[in-house]
LODRENKE-534850 format. One record per residue (C-alpha): x, y, z; residue in three letters; residue number from 1. Coordinates in nm, 3 decimals. Layout:
residues N
        u        v        w  rest   nr
        X        Y        Z   ala  NUM
...
***
This chain:
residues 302
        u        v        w  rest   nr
    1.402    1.158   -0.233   unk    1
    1.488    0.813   -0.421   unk    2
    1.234    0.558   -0.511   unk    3
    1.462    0.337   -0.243   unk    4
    1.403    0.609    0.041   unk    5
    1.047    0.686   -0.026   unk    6
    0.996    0.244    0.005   unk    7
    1.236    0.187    0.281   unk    8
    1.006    0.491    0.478   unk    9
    0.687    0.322    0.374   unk   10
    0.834   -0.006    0.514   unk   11
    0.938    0.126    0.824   unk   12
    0.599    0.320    0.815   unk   13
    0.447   -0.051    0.879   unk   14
    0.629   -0.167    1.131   unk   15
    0.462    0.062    1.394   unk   16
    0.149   -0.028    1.337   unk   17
    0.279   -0.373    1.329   unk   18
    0.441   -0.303    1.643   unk   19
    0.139   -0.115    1.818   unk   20
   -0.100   -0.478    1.752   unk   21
    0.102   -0.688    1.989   unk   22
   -0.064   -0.523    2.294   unk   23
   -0.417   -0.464    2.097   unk   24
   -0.416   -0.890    2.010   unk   25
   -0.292   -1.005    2.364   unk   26
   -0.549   -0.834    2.503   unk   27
   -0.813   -1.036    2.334   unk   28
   -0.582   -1.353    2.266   unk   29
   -0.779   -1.561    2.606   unk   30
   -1.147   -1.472    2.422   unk   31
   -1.093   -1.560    2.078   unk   32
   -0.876   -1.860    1.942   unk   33
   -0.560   -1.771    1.732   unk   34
   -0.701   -1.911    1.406   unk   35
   -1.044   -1.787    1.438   unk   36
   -0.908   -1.434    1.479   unk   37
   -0.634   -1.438    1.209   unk   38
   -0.917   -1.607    0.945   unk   39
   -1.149   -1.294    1.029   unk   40
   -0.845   -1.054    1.038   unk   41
   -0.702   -1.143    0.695   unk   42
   -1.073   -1.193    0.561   unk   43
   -1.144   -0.854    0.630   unk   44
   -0.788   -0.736    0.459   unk   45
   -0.867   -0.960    0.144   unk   46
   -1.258   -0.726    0.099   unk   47
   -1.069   -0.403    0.181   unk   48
   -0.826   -0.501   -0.086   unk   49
   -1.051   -0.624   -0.323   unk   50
   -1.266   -0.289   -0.293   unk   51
   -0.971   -0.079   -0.323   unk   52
   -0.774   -0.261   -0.584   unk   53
   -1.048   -0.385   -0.776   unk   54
   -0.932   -0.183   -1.111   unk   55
   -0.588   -0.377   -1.119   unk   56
   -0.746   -0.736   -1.016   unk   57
   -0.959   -0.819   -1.378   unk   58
   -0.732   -1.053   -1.590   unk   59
   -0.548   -1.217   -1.366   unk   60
   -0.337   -1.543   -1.496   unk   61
   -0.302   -1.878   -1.328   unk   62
    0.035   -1.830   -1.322   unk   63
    0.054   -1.554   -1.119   unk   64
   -0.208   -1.650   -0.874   unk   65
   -0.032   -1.964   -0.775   unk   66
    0.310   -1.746   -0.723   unk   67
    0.096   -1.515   -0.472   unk   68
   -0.061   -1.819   -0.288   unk   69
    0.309   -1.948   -0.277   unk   70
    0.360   -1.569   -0.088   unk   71
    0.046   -1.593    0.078   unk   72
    0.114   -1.979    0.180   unk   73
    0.463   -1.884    0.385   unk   74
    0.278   -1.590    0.561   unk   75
   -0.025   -1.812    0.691   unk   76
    0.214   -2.113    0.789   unk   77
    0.458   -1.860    0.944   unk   78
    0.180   -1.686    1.188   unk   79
    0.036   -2.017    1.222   unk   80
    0.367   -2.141    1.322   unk   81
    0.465   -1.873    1.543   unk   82
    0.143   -1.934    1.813   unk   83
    0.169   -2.273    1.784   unk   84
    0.544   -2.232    1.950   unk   85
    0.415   -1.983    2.174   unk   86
    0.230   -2.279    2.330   unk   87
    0.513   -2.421    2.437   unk   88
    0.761   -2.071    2.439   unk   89
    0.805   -1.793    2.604   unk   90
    0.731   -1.448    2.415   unk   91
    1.046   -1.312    2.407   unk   92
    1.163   -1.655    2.275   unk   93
    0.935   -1.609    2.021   unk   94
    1.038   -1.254    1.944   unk   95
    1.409   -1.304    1.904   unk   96
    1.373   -1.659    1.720   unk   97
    1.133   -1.504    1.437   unk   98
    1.329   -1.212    1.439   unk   99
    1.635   -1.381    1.325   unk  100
    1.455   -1.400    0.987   unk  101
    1.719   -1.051    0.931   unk  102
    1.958   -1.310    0.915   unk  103
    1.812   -1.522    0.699   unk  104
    1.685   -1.345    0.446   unk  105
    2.018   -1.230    0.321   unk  106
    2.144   -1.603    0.318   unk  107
    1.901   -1.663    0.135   unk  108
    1.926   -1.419   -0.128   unk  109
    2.284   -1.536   -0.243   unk  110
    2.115   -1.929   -0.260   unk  111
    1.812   -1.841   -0.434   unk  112
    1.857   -1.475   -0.606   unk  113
    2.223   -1.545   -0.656   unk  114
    2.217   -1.147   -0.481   unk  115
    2.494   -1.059   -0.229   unk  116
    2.403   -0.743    0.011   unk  117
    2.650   -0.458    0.022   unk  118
    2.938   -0.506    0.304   unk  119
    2.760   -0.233    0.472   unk  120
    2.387   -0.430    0.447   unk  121
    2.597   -0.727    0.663   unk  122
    2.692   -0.480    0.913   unk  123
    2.363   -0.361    0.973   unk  124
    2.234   -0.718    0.949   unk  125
    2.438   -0.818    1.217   unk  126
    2.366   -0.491    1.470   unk  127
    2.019   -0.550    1.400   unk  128
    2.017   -0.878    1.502   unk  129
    2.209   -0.812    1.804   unk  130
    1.958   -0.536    1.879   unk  131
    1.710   -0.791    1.914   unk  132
    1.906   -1.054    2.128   unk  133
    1.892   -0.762    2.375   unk  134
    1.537   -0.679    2.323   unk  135
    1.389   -1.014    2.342   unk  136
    1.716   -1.256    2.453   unk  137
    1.645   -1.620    2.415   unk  138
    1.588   -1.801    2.774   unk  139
    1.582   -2.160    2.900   unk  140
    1.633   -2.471    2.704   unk  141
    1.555   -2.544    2.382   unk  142
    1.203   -2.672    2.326   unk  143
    0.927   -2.781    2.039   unk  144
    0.811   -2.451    2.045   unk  145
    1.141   -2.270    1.951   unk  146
    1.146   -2.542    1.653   unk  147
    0.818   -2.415    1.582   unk  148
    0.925   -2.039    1.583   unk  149
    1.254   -2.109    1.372   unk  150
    1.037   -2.263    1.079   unk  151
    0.821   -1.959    1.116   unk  152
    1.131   -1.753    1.116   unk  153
    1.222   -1.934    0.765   unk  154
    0.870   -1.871    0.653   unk  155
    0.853   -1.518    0.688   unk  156
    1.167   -1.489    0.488   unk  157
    1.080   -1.671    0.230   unk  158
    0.776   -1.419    0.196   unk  159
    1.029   -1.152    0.153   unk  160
    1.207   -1.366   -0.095   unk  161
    0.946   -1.459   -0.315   unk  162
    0.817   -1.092   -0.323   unk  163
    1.128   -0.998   -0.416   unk  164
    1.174   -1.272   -0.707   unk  165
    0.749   -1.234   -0.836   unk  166
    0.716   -0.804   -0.785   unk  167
    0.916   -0.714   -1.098   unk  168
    0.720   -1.022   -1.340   unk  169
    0.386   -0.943   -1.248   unk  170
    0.114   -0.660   -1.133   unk  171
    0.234   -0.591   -0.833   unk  172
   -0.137   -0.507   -0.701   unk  173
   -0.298   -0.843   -0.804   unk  174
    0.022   -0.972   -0.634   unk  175
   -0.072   -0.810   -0.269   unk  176
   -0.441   -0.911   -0.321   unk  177
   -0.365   -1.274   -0.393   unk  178
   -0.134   -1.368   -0.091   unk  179
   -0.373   -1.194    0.170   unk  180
   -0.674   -1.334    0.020   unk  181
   -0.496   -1.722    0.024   unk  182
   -0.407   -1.699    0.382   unk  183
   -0.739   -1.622    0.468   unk  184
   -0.831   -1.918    0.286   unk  185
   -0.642   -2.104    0.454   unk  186
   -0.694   -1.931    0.795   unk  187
   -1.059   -2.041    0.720   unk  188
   -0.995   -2.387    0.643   unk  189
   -0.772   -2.413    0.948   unk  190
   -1.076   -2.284    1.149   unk  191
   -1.347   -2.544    0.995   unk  192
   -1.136   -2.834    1.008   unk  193
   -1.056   -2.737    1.384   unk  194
   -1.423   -2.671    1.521   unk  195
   -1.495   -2.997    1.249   unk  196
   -1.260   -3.205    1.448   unk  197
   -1.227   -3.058    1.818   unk  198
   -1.514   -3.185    2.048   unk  199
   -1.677   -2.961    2.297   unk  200
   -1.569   -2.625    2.073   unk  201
   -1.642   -2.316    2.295   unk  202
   -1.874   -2.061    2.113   unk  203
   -1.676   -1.736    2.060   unk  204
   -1.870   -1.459    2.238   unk  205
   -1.821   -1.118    2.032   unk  206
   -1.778   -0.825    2.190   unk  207
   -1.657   -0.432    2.090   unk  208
   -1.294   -0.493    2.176   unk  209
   -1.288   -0.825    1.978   unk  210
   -1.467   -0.661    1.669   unk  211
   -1.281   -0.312    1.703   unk  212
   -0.938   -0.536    1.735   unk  213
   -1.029   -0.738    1.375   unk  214
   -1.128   -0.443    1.211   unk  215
   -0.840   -0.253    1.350   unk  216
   -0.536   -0.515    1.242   unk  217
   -0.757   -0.615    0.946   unk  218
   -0.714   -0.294    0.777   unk  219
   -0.410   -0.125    0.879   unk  220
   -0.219   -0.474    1.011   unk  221
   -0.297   -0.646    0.695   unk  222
   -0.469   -0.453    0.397   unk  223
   -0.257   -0.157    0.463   unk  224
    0.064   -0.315    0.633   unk  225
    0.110   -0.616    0.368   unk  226
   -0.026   -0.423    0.048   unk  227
    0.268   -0.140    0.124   unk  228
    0.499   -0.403    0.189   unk  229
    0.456   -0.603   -0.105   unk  230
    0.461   -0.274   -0.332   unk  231
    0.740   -0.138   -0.172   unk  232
    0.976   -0.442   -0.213   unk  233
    0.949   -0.372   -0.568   unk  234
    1.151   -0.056   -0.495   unk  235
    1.392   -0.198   -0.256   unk  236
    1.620   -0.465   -0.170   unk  237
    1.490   -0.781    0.089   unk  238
    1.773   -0.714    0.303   unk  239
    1.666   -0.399    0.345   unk  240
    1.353   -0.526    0.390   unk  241
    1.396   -0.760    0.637   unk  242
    1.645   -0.502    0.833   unk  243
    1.362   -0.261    0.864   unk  244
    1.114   -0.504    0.964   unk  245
    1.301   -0.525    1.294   unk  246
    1.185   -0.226    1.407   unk  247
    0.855   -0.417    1.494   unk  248
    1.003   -0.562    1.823   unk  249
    1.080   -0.198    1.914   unk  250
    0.761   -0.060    1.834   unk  251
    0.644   -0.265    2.005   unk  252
    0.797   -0.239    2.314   unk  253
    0.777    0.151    2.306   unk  254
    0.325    0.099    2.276   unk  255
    0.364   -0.153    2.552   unk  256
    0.542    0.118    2.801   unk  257
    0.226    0.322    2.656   unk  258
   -0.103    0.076    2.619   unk  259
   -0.231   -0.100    2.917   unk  260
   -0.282   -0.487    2.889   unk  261
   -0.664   -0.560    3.036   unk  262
   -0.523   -0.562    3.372   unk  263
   -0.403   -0.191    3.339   unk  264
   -0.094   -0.259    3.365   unk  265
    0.202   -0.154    3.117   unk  266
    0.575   -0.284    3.090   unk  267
    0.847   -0.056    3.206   unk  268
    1.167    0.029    3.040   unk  269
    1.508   -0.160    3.056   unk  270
    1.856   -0.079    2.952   unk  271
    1.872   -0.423    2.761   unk  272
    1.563   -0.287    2.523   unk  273
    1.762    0.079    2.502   unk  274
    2.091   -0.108    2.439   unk  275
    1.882   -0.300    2.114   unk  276
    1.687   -0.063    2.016   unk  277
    1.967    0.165    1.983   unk  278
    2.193   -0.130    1.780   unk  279
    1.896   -0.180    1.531   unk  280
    1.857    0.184    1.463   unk  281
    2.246    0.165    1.428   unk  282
    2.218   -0.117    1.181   unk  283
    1.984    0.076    0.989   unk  284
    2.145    0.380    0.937   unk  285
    2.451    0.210    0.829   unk  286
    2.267    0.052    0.588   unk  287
    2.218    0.436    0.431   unk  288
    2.597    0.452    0.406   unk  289
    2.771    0.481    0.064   unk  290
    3.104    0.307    0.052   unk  291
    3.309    0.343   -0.268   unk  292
    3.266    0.061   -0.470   unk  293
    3.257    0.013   -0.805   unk  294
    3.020   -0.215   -0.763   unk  295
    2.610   -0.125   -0.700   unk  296
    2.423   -0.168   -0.392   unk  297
    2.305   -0.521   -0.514   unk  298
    2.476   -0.688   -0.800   unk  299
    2.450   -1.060   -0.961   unk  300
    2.679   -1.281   -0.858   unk  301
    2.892   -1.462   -1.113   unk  302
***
């Protein structure tokens, strides 16, 4: 098994317990508010981190932790971004808009990298992300909220991007740390400066599921889910990356045909989320295909 396999698997590895926290955080998303829970969340990532990786975190340059903040700053505004639009969204809006970062991300690579994906990377780019139109569709007219989502779209992209272009120039374990630990900063900044500056702030009443919830996306979600990620890019492409991040959606959906929301009741299953499911696991085996080339599966472009 390649170095490329064994991080492509980890990746994908992520993206169901990525997937299986959409039904865990709606069902505590009307008792806690969305900042308060992601500054707690990514807190408790940033102590598991720092326990775990504490060996690799002495001697760390200024340098390098202004390139993770830069990491860490695109994954708080994209989140942030993401239930702000969901005010004024629907979910599966939501879903399909930030999932269109698969598109992005290899755009983005031949602007900033100067990389160009593999013919058979744009095929599987393009299944992928019309695995998730089928998922999650868009509906309606265009609103603020799908503005919203289509920054946060750009923003998680540019995480995968700047991974990408700091994980080979720097420890890659001080380079996980660094980006949780600044969007919790800034998750906790959001959260005084909103309670600071919102009159009549409703106490936030703790309770098992709430505190099981944090602990639960807090170390697997985020400690776990963005530590793997951020090594693992070092070992891949962000293509690839963002390609197998789109199995989130569809984890997703299979743990809400599973988990009961608080009312007990689940979703059921549709041909449309069959039909994409089955497209993005299409688009990701033909990523895995070797045409003959005599270029490699990523080259510099002149």
């Amino acid at each position: 098994m390649t170095r490329q396999l064994k991080a492509d698997l980890s990746i994908l590895s992520i993206t169901v317990i990525w997937g299986s926290s959409f039904i865990i955080m709606k069902n505590i998303s009307e008792d806690i508010p969305a900042y308060a829970y992601l500054a707690m969340r990514f807190l408790v990532a940033a102590t598991i981190m720092a326990i775990i990786f504490h060996k690799h975190l002495k001697g760390m340059k200024f340098s390098d932790i202004m390139r993770g903040s830069l990491i860490g700053l695109m994954l708080y505004a994209g989140m942030m971004l993401q239930v702000l639009g969901l005010k004024t969204t629907t979910a599966s809006n939501s879903a399909f808009i930030t999932g269109l970062n698969v598109v992005m991300v290899p755009i983005i690579s031949v602007l900033l990298l100067k990389k160009r994906p593999p013919i058979n990377a744009v095929i599987g780019v393009f299944l992928a992300a019309l695995g998730l139109f089928f998922i999650a569709g868009f509906q309606g007219n265009w609103v603020i909220g799908d503005t919203l989502t289509l920054i946060c779209a750009l923003c998680f992209a540019l995480q995968i991007i700047f991974i990408d272009k700091y994980a080979s120039d720097m420890n890659i374990y001080q380079l996980a740390f660094i980006q949780v630990a600044s969007a919790a900063v800034l998750y906790l900044l959001t959260w005084v400066v909103y309670t600071g500056t919102t009159a009549n702030t409703t106490p936030i009443v703790f309770n098992s599921r709430i505190i099981l919830t944090i602990l639960f996306t807090g170390a697997m979600g985020t400690a776990l889910g963005y530590g793997v990620q951020t090594i693992a890019q070092k070992y891949t492409t962000p293509t690839r990356t963002a390609l197998l991040l789109t199995c989130e959606p569809v984890f997703g959906a299979v743990f809400a045909l599973i988990v009961p929301d608080i009312h007990g009741n689940t979703e059921t299953l549709t041909i449309q989320t069959i039909l994409g499911s089955l497209l993005i696991l299409s688009g990701m085996l033909i990523t895995e295909i070797k045409f003959k080339s005599k270029r490699g599966k990523l080259h510099k472009l002149s």
